[in-house]
C-alpha positions in Angstrom: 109.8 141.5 135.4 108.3 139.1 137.6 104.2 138.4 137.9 104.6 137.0 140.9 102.0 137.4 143.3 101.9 140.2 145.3 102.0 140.5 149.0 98.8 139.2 151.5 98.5 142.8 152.2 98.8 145.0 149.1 96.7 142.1 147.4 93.9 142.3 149.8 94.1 146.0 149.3 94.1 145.7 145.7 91.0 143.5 145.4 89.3 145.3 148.4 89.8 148.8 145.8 88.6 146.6 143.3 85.2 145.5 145.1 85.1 149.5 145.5 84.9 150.2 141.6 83.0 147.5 140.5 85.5 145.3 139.6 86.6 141.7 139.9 89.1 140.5 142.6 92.6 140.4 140.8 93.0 136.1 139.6 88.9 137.3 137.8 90.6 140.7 136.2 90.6 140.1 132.2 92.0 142.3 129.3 90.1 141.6 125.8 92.5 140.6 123.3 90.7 143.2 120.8 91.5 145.8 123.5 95.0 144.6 123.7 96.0 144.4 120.1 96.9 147.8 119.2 99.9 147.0 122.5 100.4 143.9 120.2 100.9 145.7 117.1 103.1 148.3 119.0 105.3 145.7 120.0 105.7 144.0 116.8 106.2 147.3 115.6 109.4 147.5 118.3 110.7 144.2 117.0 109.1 142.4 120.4 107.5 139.5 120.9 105.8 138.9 124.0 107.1 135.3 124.6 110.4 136.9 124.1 109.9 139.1 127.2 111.6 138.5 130.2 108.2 138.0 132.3 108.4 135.2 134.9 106.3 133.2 134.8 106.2 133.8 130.2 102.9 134.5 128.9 101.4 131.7 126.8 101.9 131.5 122.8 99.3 132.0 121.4 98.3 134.6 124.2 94.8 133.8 125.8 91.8 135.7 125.1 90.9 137.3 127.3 94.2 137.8 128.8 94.9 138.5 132.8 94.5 141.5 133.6 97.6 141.9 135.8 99.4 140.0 133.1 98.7 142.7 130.6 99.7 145.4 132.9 103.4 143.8 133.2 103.9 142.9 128.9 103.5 146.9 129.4 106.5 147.8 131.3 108.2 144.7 130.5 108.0 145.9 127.0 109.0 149.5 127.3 112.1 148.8 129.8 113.3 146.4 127.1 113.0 148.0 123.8 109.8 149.6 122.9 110.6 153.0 124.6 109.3 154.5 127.9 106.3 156.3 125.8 104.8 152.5 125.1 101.6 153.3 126.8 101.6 156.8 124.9 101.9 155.1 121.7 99.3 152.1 122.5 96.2 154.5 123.6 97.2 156.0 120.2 96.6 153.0 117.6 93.1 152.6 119.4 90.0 152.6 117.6 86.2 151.3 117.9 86.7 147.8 117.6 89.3 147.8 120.3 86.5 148.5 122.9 84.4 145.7 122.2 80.1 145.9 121.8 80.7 149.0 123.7 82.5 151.0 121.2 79.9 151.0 119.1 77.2 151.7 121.5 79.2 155.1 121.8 79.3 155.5 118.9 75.4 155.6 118.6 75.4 158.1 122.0 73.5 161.6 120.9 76.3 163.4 123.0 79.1 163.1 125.2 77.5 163.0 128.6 75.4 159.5 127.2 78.7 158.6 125.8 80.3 158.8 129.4 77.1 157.2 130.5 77.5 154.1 128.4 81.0 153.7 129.1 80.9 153.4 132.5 78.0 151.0 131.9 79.7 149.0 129.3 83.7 149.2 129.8 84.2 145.7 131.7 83.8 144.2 128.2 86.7 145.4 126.9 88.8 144.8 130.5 89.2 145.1 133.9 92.2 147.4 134.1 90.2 149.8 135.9 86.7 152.0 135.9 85.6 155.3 135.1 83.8 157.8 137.0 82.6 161.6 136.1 82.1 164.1 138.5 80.3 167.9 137.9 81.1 170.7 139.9 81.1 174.5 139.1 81.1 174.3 135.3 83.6 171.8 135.7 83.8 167.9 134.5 86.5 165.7 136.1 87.1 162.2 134.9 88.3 159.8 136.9 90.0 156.9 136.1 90.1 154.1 139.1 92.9 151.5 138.9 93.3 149.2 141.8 95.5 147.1 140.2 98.5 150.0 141.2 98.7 149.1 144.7 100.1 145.7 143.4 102.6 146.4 140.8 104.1 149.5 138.6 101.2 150.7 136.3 102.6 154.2 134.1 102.2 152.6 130.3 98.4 151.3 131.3 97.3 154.7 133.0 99.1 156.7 130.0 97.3 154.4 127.3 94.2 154.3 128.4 94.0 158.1 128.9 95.6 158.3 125.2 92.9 155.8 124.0 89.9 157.7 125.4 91.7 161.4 124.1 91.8 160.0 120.2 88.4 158.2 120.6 86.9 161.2 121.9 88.5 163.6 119.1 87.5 161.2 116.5 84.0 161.2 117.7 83.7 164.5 118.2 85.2 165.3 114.7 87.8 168.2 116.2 89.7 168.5 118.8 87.9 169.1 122.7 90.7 170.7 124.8 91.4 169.4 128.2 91.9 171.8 130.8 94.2 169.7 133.4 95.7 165.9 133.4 97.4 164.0 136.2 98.6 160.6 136.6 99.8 158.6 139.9 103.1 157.5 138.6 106.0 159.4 139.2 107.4 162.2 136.7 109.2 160.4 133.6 111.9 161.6 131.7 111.9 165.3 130.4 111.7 163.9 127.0 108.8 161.7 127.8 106.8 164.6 129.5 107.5 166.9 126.4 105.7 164.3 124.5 103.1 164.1 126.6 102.4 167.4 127.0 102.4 168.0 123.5 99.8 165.0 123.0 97.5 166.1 125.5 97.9 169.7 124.7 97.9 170.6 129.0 100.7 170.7 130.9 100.6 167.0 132.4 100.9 166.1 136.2 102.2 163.6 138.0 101.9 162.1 141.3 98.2 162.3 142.0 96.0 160.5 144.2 94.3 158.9 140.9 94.0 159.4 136.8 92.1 162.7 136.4 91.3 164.5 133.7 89.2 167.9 134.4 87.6 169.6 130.9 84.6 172.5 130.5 81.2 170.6 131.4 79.6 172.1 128.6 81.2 169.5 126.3 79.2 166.9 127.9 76.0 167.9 126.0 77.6 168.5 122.8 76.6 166.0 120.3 78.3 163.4 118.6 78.0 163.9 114.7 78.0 160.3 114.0 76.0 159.1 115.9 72.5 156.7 114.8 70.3 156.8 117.5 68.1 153.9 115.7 70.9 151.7 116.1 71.6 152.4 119.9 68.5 150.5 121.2 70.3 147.4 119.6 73.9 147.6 120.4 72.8 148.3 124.1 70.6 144.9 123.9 73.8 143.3 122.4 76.1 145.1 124.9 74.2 143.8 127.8 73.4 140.4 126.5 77.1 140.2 126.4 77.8 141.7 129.8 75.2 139.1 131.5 76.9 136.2 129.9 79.9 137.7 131.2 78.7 138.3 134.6 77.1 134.5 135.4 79.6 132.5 133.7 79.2 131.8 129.6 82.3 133.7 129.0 85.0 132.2 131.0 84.3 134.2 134.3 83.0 131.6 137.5 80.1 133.2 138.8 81.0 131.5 142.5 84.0 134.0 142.3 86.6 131.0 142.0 89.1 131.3 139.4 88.1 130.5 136.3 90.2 127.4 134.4 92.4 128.1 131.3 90.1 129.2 128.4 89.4 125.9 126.4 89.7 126.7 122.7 85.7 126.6 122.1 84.7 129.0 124.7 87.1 131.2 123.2 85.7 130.7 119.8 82.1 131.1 120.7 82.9 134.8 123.3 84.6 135.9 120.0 81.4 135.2 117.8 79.2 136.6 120.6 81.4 140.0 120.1 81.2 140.1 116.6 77.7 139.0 115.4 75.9 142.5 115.3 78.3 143.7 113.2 78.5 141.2 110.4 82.0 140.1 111.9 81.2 136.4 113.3 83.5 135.1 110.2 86.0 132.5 110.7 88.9 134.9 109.4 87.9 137.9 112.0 87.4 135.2 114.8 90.9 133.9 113.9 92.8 136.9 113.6 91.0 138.1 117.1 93.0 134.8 118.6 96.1 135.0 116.4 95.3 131.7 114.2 95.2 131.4 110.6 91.7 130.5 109.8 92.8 127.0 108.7 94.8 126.2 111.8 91.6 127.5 113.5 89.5 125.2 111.2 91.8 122.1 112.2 91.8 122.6 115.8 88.3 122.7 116.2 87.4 119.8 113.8 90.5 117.5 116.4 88.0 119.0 119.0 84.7 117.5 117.1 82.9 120.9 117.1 83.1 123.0 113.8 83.2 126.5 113.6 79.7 126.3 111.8 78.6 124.2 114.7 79.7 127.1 117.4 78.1 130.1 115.4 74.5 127.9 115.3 75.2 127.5 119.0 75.6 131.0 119.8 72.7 132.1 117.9 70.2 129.9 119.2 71.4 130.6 122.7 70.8 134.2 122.4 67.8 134.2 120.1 65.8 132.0 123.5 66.9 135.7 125.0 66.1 137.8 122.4 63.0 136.3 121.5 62.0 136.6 125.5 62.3 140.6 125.0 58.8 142.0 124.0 60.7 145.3 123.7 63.2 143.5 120.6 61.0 143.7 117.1 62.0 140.7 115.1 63.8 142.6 112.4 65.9 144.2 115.6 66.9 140.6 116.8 67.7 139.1 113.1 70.3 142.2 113.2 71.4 141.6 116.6 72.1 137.9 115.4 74.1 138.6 112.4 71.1 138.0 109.8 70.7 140.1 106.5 67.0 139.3 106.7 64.5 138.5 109.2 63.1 135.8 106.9 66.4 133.5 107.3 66.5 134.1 111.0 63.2 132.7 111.3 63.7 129.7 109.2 66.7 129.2 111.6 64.5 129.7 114.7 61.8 127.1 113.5 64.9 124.7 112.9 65.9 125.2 116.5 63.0 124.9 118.3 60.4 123.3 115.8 58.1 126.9 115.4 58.5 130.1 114.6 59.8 132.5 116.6 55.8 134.7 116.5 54.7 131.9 118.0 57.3 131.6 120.6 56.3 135.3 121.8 52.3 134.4 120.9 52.6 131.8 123.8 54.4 134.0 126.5 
């Protein structure tokens, strides 16, 4: 399968759909690795590896974080049309689980009910990629999810449309701790096999459609305003401040993304490093093992690279904290317990020994002075 670029036309089409949504212009589209490891698993699973896929021009080894959107989309259907079955995508949005969302998993996970759930994931759902964009629309008693995916009028998209729906279905039961019928399901691609749609239907529990204008998923409105048993609603206040510290840095630049709109270079190593610790430092994850499994390194080949580089792991987690503690410290609405959390801290006394180290006082006087 080729990822060669599309024509003028469909990709000015693409990217003009894209502008529509919310999204990035295609070269700007990214896939988190966390949100593409259950595909990784699923092809290891297969007996693939994605260097061993006939995509032209080959992903890189190790694959990038985050990887090209369009990129992702194709190790899909290059995947299933060579081994891992036409129900790939089926079997992908099935291995899904919080972490694979990113922050915003876990800031729905804190929602009080599904409709703030829905909220937050429209808000929040570029940090885990840029495949497509949600929208939720109420009429007569009934809710219709939408999924947007511009990235179709480029190139075959069935396995991302069919994991994506899977991934938010098995999210959704989980959260809700039972199973929340659907009342009606379409997807744009074309009918597969009658194998495959037996699968499907049996998944979804609806008698699934093909062929539609977009992704859609219609289910009783009530459901929106049931609660979500799990949730902590003294954590959400903090994963949203993490969530959208994350989402700015996205947005002007810190993570990779240009914010002239000029394609960003390949990822150098660091950058990689420190977007990884970002993502993981509210929830005690900013480790050298998690950040090297997230990029497919062993944490010693990890440790090696970046000492040839001159900038120790260490070095990168001080850097990331500092840089967002300046932010967090700027938000009179953040306590300073709140922040040392945000920051990966046990206790607020060593994040403000490490504050005083950074700036030369403490982090009340900081706020004191305005």
């Amino acid at each position: 399968m080729s990822l060669a670029p599309a024509t003028d036309d469909r990709s000015q089409a693409a990217d003009a759909a894209a502008r529509l949504h919310g999204l990035p212009p295609a070269r700007l589209a990214r896939v988190a690795l966390a949100y593409a490891q259950p595909a990784l698993d699923a092809l290891a699973e297969a007996g693939l590896a994605p260097d061993a896929l006939r995509l032209e021009p080959p992903l890189s080894t190790p694959l990038p974080d985050p990887l090209p959107a369009l990129h992702y989309m194709a190790l899909l259907e290059a995947a299933a049309a060579q081994g891992a079955g036409e129900d790939l995508g089926l079997r992908v949005g099935a291995r899904m689980r919080t972490a694979s969302f990113v922050a915003y998993g876990h800031v729905v996970l804190s929602s009080p009910d599904f409709g703030a759930a829905m909220a937050q994931t429209r808000r929040y759902e570029g940090l885990a990629h840029d495949l497509g964009r949600s929208e939720l629309q109420v009429e007569d008693g009934q809710a219709h999810y939408l999924w947007h995916c511009p990235w179709l009028l480029r190139q075959p998209g069935r396995q991302v449309c069919e994991s994506v729906m899977a991934g938010i279905f098995v999210f959704v039961r989980w959260l809700a701790q039972r199973p929340l019928p659907l009342q009606a399901l379409a997807f744009p691609h074309p009918a597969p096999s009658p194998a495959a749609r037996a699968r499907l239907d049996d998944f979804f529990g609806v008698k699934v459609q093909f062929g539609a204008p977009v992704t859609r998923a219609c289910f009783d409105a009530r459901l929106l305003a049931e609660p979500i048993p799990s949730a902590d609603a003294s954590l959400l206040p903090l994963l949203q401040q993490h969530a959208e510290a994350l989402l700015s840095a996205r947005q002007t630049g810190l993570h990779g993304l240009s914010p002239s709109g000029a394609a960003p270079p390949a990822e150098p190593l660091g950058e990689q490093v420190r977007r990884q610790i970002a993502e993981r430092l509210a929830q005690d994850g900013a480790r050298i093992a998690e950040v090297a499994q997230a990029l497919g390194l062993s944490p010693r080949t990890l440790q090696r690279r970046l000492a040839a580089l001159g900038t120790p792991f260490q070095a990168l987690l001080d850097g990331v904290r500092r840089e967002l503690a300046q932010r967090y410290v700027a938000d009179p609405a953040l306590s300073l317990t709140e922040i040392a959390f945000l920051l990966g801290y046990a206790e607020q006394s060593s994040f403000t020994h490490a504050f005083k180290a950074w700036f030369g006082q403490p982090p009340q006087a900081v706020r004191r002075r305005g």
